[in-house]
N, C-alpha and C positions, 0 to 999 in steps of 0.2 A: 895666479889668483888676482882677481879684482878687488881694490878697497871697496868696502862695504861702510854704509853708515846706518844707524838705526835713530828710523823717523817713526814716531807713533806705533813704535814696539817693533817696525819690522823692519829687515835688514833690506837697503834699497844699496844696489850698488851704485859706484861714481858717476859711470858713464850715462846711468839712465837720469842721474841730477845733474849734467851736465847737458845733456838732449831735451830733459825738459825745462829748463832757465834759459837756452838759446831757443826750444820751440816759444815759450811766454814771451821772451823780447821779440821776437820777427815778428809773432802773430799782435803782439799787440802796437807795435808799430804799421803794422798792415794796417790795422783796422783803427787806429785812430789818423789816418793819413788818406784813408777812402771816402767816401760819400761824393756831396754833390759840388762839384765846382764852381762857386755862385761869382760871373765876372761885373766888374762894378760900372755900373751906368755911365755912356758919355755921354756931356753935353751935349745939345744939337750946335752944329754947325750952321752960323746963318752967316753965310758970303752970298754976292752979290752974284758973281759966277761960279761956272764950274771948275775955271782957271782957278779960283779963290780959295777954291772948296779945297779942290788937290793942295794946295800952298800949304794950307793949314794941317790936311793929317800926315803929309811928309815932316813939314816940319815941328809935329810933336812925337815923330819915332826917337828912340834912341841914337842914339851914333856911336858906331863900332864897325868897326873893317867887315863885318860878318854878312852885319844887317844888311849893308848899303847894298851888295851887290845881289841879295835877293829882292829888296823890294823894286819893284818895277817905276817909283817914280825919280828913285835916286840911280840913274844908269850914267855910264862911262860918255863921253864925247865921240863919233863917227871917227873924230881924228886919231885916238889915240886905238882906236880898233884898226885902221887902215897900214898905220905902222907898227906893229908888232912886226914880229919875229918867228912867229910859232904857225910855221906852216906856209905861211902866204908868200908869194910870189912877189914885193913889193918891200923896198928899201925903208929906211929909216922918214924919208919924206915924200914919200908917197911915188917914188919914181919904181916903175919897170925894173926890174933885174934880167940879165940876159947876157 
């Protein structure tokens, strides 16, 4: 047998007041959590170049290990690509292996 509770004269068992208090909370976290994304305006950028321009929206990124290697203006050195370990043909300083 299921416990039963009696809401507004009629017997409502547990499960279905347990399915509808977890359906109320998801749906209403759904829906107060949806609508329209409104992102906040940036100032314009007034540099003098386009060297200037890049300077400035790199450096108002965050900084985390994460970030850096997806954004395209914060990448690794040539040198530290040449020496790796991971596949390549090529020692610690750049020499031939053989």
């Amino acid at each position: 047998m299921v416990q039963t509770y009696s809401i507004f004269g009629k017997q409502v068992a547990s499960h279905y007041l347990a399915m509808g208090v977890l359906g109320t909370l998801f749906g209403g976290v759904y829906l107060s959590t949806g609508g329209s994304k409104k992102t906040p305006a940036a100032p314009p950028i007034n540099a003098s170049s386009p060297d200037e321009a890049d300077f400035i929206k790199c450096a108002a990124l965050p900084v985390s290990p994460v970030s850096s290697l997806d954004v395209g203006c914060l990448t690794w050195p040539q040198e530290v690509h040449r020496g790796s370990r991971r596949g390549g043909e090529e020692g610690e300083r750049g020499e031939a292996l053989g």
